[in-house]
Kinemage of the C-alpha trace (Angstrom):
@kinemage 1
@onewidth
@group {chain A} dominant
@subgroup {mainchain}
@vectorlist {calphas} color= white
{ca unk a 1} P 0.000 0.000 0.000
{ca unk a 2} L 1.280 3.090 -0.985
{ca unk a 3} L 0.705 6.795 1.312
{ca unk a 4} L 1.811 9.702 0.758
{ca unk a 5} L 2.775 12.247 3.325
{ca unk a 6} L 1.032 15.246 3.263
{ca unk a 7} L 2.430 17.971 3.757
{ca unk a 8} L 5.369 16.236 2.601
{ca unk a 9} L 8.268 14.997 4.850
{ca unk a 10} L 10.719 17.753 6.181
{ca unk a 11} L 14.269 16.652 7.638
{ca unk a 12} L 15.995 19.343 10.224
{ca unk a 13} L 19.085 17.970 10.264
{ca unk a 14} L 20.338 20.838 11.058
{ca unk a 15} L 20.425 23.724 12.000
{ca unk a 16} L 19.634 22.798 15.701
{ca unk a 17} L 16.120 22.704 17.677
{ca unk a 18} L 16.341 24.020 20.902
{ca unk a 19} L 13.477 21.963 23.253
{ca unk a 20} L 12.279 24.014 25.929
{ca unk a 21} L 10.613 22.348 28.976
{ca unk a 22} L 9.407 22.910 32.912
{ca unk a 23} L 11.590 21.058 35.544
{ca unk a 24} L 9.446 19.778 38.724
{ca unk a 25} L 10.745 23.496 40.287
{ca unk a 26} L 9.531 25.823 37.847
{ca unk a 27} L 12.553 26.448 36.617
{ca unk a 28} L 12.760 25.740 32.591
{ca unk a 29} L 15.071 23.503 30.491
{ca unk a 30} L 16.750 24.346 27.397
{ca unk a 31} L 18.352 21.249 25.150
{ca unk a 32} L 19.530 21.525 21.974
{ca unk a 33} L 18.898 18.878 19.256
{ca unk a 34} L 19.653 18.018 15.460
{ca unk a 35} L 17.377 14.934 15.480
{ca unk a 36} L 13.533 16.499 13.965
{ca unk a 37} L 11.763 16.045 11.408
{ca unk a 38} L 8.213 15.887 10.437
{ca unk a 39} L 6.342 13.096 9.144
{ca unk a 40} L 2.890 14.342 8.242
{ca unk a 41} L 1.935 16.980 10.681
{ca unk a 42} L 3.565 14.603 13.407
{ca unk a 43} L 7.204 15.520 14.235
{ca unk a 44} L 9.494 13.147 15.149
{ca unk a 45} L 12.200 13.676 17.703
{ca unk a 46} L 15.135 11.592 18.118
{ca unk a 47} L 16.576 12.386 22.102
{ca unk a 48} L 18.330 10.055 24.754
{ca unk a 49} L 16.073 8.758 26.957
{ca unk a 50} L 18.483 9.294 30.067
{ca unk a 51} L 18.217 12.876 30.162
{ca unk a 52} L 15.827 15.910 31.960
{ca unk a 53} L 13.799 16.790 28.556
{ca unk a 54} L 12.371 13.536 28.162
{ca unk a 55} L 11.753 13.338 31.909
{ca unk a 56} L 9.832 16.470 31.763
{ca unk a 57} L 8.147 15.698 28.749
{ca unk a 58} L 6.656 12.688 30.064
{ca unk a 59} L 5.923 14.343 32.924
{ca unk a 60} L 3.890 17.121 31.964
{ca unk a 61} L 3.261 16.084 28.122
{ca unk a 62} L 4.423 19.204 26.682
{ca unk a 63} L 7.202 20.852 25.113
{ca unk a 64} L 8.106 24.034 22.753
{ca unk a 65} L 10.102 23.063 19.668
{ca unk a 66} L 12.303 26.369 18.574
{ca unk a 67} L 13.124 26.453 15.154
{ca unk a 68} L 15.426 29.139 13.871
{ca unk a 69} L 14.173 31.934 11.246
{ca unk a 70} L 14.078 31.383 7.608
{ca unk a 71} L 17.096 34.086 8.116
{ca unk a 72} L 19.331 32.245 10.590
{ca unk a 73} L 19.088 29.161 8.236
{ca unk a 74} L 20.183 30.749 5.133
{ca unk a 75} L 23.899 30.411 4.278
{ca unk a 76} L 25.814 33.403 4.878
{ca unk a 77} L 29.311 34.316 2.878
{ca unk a 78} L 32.194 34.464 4.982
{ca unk a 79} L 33.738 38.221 4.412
């Protein structure tokens, strides 16, 4: 059977996705990560399991992906 994606699949290698998420405190997490990408309109996160942001994602069920600006993607020249 054949399905296709839509929208289409989109790899973010890089550049990097910062995770933000809430530690049991209050206090919020930043990680960085070069493992997203969407299948669908599901994205797909590949973290270590022995680390605070899954722990607080499983926790509370939430997290903020940050993706960087069409801008801070775009290859810049060197001057």
């Amino acid at each position: 059977m054949h399905v296709v994606s839509e929208p289409p699949i989109l790899y973010l290698g890089t550049p990097v996705v910062l995770i933000s998420t809430v530690n049991e405190d209050g206090s919020y997490n930043l990680a960085p990560m070069s493992s997203a990408f969407w299948l669908g309109w599901r994205c797909i996160l590949g973290l270590g399991a022995v680390s605070k942001t899954p722990e607080n994602m499983i926790r509370t069920g939430q997290c903020v992906l940050n993706l960087p600006s069409e801008q801070m993607a775009r290859p810049r020249s060197i001057a």
